[in-house]
C-alpha positions as CSV (number, residue, x, y, z in Angstrom):
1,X,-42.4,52.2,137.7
2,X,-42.7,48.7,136.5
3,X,-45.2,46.1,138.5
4,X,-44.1,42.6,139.0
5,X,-45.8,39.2,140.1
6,X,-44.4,36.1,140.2
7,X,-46.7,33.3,139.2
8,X,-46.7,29.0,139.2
9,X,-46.7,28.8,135.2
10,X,-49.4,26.0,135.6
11,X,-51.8,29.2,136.7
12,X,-51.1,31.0,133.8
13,X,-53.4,30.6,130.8
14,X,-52.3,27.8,127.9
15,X,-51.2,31.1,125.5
16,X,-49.2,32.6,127.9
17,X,-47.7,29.3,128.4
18,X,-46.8,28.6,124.8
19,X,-45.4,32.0,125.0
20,X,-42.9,30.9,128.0
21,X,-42.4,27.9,126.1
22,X,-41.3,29.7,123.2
23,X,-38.9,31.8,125.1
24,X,-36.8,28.8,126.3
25,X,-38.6,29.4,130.5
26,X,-40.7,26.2,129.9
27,X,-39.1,24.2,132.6
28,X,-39.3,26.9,135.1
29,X,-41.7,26.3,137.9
30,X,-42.3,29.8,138.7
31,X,-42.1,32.9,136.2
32,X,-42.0,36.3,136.8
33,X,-44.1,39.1,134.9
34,X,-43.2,42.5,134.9
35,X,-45.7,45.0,133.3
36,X,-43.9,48.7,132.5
37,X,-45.9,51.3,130.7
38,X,-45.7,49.8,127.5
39,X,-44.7,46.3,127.3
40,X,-44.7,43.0,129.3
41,X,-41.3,41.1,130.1
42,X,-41.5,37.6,131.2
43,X,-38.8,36.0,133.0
44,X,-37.2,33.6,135.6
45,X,-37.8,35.3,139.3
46,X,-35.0,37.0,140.2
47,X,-32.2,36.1,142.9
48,X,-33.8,36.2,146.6
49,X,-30.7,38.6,147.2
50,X,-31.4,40.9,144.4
51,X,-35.3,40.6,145.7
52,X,-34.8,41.9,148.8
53,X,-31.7,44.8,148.3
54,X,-35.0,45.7,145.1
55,X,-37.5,45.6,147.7
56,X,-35.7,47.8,150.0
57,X,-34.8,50.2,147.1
58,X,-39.0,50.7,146.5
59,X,-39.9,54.4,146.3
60,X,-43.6,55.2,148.5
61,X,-45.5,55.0,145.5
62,X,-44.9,51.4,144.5
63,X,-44.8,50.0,148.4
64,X,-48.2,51.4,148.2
65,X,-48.8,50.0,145.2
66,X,-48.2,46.3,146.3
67,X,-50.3,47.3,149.7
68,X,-53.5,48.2,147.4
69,X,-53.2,45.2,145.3
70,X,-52.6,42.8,148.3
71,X,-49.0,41.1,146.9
C-alpha cells in the first residue's frame, strides 16, 4: 500500500528540488511524495475532494500506518 506526504518544496533537500524542477512541478508550493514498494512518484497534491473520498477508502492497516508515524 503506497505511503504519501505532502511537503512545502522549500523543505525538501536542493537534489530533490532539481528533481521537481526537472519534472515541470517547480512552481508548485507544495508537492506530494508517494513511496510504493519499489519506486517514488512525485507529484502535485491531489484534489481536496479526491483527498478525502481516498481517505475514507483507507484499509486498517494504512489508518494505522499514518497514526504510528504521526501524519
Amino acid at each position: 500500500m503506497p505511503r504519501s506526504f505532502t511537503v512545502e518544496r522549500e523543505s525538501l533537500p536542493a537534489v530533490v528540488q532539481r528533481w521537481i524542477e526537472a519534472i515541470g512541478l517547480g512552481e508548485e508550493e507544495l508537492i506530494e511524495l508517494v513511496f510504493t514498494e519499489r519506486e517514488l512518484l512525485i507529484r502535485r497534491p491531489m484534489s481536496p475532494h479526491l483527498r478525502a473520498w481516498a481517505e475514507a477508502m483507507c484499509d486498517q492497516y494504512d489508518r494505522a500506518f499514518r497514526q504510528i508515524v504521526g501524519i
